[in-house]
N, C-alpha and C positions, 0 to 999 in steps of 0.2 A: 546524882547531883551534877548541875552541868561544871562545868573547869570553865575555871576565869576567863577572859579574853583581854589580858592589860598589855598586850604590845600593837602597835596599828602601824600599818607600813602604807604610802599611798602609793599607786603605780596606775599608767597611764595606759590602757588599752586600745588595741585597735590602731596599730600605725602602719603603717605603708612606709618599705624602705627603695632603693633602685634597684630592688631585683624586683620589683613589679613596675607602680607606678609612683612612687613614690623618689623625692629628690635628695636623699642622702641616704651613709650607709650607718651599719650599725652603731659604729664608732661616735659618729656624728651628734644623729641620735641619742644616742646615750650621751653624751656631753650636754646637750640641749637640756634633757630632763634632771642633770647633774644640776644648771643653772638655775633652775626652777625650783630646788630644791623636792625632789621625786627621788624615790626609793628603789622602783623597779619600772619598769616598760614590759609590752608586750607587744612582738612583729607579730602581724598578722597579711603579709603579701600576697595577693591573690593568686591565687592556684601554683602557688610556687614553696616547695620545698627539697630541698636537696643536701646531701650532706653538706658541702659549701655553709651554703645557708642553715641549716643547724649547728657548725662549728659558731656561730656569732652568740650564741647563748654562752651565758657566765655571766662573771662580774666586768661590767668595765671600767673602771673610776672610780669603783664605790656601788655601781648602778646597778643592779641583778635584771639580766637582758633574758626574755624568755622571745619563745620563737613558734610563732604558729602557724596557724596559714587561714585565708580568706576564702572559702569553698563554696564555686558559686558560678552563674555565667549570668544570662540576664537576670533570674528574679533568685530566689530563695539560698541567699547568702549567708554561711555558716561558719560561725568563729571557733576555730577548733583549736583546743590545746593538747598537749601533751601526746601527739603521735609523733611517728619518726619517718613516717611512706606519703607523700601527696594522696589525696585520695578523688578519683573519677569525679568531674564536673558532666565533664561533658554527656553522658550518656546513664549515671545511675538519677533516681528521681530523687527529692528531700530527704524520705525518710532511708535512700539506702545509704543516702551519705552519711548519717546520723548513725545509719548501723555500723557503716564501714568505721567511723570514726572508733566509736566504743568497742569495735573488735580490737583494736589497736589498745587498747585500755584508757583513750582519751577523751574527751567530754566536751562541752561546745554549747554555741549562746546562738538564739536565733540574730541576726542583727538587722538594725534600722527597720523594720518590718512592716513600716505603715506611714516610711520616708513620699515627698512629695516631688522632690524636685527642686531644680531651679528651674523658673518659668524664665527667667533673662539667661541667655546664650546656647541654655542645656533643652532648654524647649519640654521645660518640665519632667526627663527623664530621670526615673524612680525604680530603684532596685529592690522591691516590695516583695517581702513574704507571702505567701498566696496560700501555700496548703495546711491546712490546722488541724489538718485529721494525724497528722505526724505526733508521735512520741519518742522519750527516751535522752530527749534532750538535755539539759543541765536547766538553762534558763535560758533569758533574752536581753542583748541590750537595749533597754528602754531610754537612753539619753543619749546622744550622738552629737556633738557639737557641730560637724561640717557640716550633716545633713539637716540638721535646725535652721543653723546658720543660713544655706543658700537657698529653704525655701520662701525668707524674707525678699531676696534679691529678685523682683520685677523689671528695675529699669537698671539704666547704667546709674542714676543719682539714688537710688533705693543702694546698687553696694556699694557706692561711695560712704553713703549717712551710714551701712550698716557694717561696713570696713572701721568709719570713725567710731562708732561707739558696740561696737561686736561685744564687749566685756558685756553691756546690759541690755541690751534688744534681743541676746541670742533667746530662745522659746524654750521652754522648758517641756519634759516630756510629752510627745500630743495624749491628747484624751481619750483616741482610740487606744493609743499604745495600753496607757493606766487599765481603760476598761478590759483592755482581753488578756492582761498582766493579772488583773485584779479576778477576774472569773475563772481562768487557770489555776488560780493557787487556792480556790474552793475546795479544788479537787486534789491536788498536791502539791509539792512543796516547789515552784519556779523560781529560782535564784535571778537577780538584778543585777546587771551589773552596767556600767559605762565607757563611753571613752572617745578620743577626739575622733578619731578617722583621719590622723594625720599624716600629710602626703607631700607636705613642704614643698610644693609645685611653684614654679615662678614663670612669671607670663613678662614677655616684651613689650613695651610703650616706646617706638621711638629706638632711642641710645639708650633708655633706661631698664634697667632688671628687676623686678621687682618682685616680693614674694609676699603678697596680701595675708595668707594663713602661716605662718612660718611654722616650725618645729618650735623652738623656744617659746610662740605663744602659745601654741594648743595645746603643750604637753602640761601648761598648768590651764586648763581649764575644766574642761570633765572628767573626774576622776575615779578612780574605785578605789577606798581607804580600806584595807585586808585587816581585819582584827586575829591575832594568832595566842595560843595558849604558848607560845613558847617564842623566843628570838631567834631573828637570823643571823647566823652566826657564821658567815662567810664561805660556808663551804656551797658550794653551788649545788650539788646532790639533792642534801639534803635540807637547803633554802626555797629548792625549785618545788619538793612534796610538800613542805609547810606550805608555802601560798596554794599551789593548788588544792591540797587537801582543804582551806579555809575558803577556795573562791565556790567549789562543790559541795561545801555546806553549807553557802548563801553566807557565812562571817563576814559580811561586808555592809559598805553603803555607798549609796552615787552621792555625787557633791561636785558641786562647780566653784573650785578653788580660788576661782580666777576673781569671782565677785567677792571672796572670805574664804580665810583659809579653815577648812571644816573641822580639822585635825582635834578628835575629844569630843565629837558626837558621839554620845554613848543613846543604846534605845535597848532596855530588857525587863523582863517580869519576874516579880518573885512568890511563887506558891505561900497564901498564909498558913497551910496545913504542917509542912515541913521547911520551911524555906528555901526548897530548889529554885535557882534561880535559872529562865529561861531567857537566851540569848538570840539575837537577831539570825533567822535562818532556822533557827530552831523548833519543832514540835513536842509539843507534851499532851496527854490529856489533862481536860480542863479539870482547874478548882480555883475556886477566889483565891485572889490574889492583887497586887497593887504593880502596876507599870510605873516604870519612872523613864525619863526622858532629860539629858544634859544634852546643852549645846554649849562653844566654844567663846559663844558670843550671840547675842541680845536675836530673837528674828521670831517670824508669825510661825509657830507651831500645828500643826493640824494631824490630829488623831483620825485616819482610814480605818474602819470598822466592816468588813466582806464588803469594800469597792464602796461604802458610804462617810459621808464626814461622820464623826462621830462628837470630836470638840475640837476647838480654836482657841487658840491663848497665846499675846503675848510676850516674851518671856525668853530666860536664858534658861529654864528648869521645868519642868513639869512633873509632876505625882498623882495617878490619879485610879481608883479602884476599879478591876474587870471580873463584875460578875455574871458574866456572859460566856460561853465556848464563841470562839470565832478566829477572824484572820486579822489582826492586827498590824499594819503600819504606820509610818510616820512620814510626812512632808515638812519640810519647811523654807519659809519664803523669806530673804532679807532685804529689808529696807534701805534704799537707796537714796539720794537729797533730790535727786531729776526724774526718776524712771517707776518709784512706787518700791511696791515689792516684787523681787525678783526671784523665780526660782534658785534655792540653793543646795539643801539635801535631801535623798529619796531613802527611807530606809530601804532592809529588807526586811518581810515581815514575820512576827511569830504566832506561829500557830499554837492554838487553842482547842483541841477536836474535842 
C-alpha cells in the first residue's frame, strides 16, 4: 500500500549565486524566496563547489537552502544534488559525470536540453544536451523559465513587450522536450522536475541599474511542489533526505506559480482490486482502477496517455477510469482575460506496466 503524500513544500530549483554567475549570495537569496512565499531553494553554481559554498546549506529565515552545483561547459549541463566534491567538467564525457555523481551517492537532472537561445544579443547560444545514449540519471528539467523566456527575445522591442508581460508570454515546456521526456519514461521511471535558472544579473542603461529577471521574480515562477509522507521539521539533516528522498522518487510537479498559485494539485490512482493507491512518480503493475485529478483552482485539464492526449476537460476536478497498462500524466493550462490558456502544471507520471 503506497503512504499518503499529505505535506507539499514548494522550492525553487536551479539558481545561480556570486560564486558563479549569478548576482547575489545565499543569504540574499534566500530572503527573496522568503518574500515569495517558498519553502526551500536549490544553488546550483556552475562548476563550483567548495566547502565555503556548502557551509550555505541549512535553514535561513525559515528557508531550507540546499546546495548543488551546475556540471557542464558548453553543452550537456547537469544539475547534481547531494554530492560534497565538484566533479570534472572539463575533461570526463556526460555519462562519466553522471557516474561521478552517483559515486558520491548523489543524483541529477538533465537541464534545459533542447534550450534555444536568445537570437537578440546572445546570437542564439544554446547550452543543449546532445548525448541520449547516457544513463543512470535521475530525470530532466523539462521547464526552465530563463531559457523559455529569452528565446521569445528577437529584437530589442520583442524584450521590452516580453520583460512587460513575462508572467504570460513565457512558453511552456517545448515539444521536443515533452516528446523525449515522454518516450523515456516507456522505458523507466524519469522524474520532472523545474526551475527558474536564476541569476539576478543587472545590466547598465545609462546612470540606471536595472535587473530585468530579479531573484524575487523568478523565485515565484517555475516551481517544483515536493509532496512528502512526513513534515519538515527544522532539523536540516534530516529535512535535506526528506526532499531529496521525494524529488528521486519523481513526488513531485512543475507549476508556474507566478501565473496561479498551484499549491493542492493532487494527481494519483487507486487499484479497484485492493484499493492501493498509486501516487505521482510511482509504478505498480497494472489492474483497473480510477485516476482522480484535483486542482487548486478552475483550468484546462489534459490526460497524457504514453506521449498521447488521452482527454481534455474543463474543470477544478477530474475522475476518470484506467483500463489500460500504460504511462499516465497530467498537464494543465490556465486561463487568462488577454493571453488564452497559459501553461501552468506538469505532473509527474504514474506508471502502469
Amino acid at each position: 500500500m503506497s503512504r499518503a503524500l499529505p505535506f507539499e513544500y514548494v522550492g525553487n530549483f536551479h539558481i545561480h549565486s556570486a560564486y558563479s554567475d549569478g548576482g547575489g549570495s545565499a543569504k540574499q537569496i534566500a530572503e527573496a524566496a522568503r518574500t515569495v512565499g517558498l519553502d526551500l531553494i536549490a544553488l546550483n553554481d556552475h562548476s563550483y563547489l567548495t566547502q565555503l559554498h556548502t557551509e550555505d546549506e541549512g535553514y535561513h529565515n525559515g528557508i531550507l537552502v540546499l546546495v548543488g552545483s551546475e556540471i557542464g561547459t558548453r553543452f550537456h549541463h547537469y544539475l547534481a544534488y547531494n554530492i560534497k566534491n565538484q566533479v570534472n567538467d572539463e575533461s570526463y564525457s556526460p555519462q562519466e559525470v553522471i557516474d561521478a555523481v552517483n559515486r558520491q551517492g548523489g543524483f541529477g537532472f538533465l537541464a534545459h536540453p533542447f534550450e534555444e537561445g536568445m537570437p537578440f544579443l546572445e546570437n542564439s547560444m544554446a547550452y543543449t544536451w546532445n548525448d541520449w545514449s547516457v544513463s543512470g540519471y535521475t530525470g530532466i528539467c523539462i521547464w526552465n523559465f530563463t531559457s523559455r523566456w529569452k528565446e521569445n527575445v528577437k529584437t530589442s522591442w520583442h524584450g521590452i513587450y516580453h520583460l512587460i508581460f513575462k508572467t504570460y508570454t513565457v512558453k511552456g515546456p517545448s515539444r521536443k522536450t515533452l516528446e523525449t521526456w515522454d518516450r523515456l519514461c516507456l522505458k523507466r521511471q524519469v522524474v520532472a522536475i523545474g526551475g527558474s535558472d536564476a541569476h539576478g544579473s543587472s545590466m547598465k542603461i545609462g546612470l540606471l541599474k536595472l535587473t530585468p529577471l530579479s531573484y524575487r521574480y523568478l523565485l515565484g515562477t517555475i516551481n517544483t511542489h515536493v509532496l512528502t509522507p512526513s513534515p519538515l521539521g527544522g532539523d536540516f539533516t534530516t529535512d535535506k533526505g526528506i526532499i531529496y528522498e521525494a524529488l528521486r522518487a519523481g513526488s513531485c510537479f512543475v507549476a508556474h506559480d507566478g501565473l496561479s498559485p498551484a499549491k493542492g494539485f493532487r494527481f494519483f490512482f487507486t487499484r479497484d482490486r485492493d484499493g492501493e493507491r498509486v501516487q505521482m512518480g510511482e509504478e505498480a503493475p497494472f489492474s483497473p482502477g480510477t485516476a482522480r485529478i484535483e486542482l487548486p483552482r478552475r483550468g484546462l485539464i489534459r490526460v497524457i496517455k504514453n506521449g498521447s492526449l488521452l482527454k481534455g476537460r474543463n474543470g477544478s476536478e477530474l475522475s476518470f477510469e484506467i483500463t489500460e497498462r500504460g504511462v499516465y500524466r497530467v498537464e494543465v493550462f490556465r486561463k487568462t482575460l488577454l493571453f488564452g490558456f497559459r501553461p501552468w502544471i506538469f505532473s509527474n507520471p504514474i506508471y502502469l506496466r
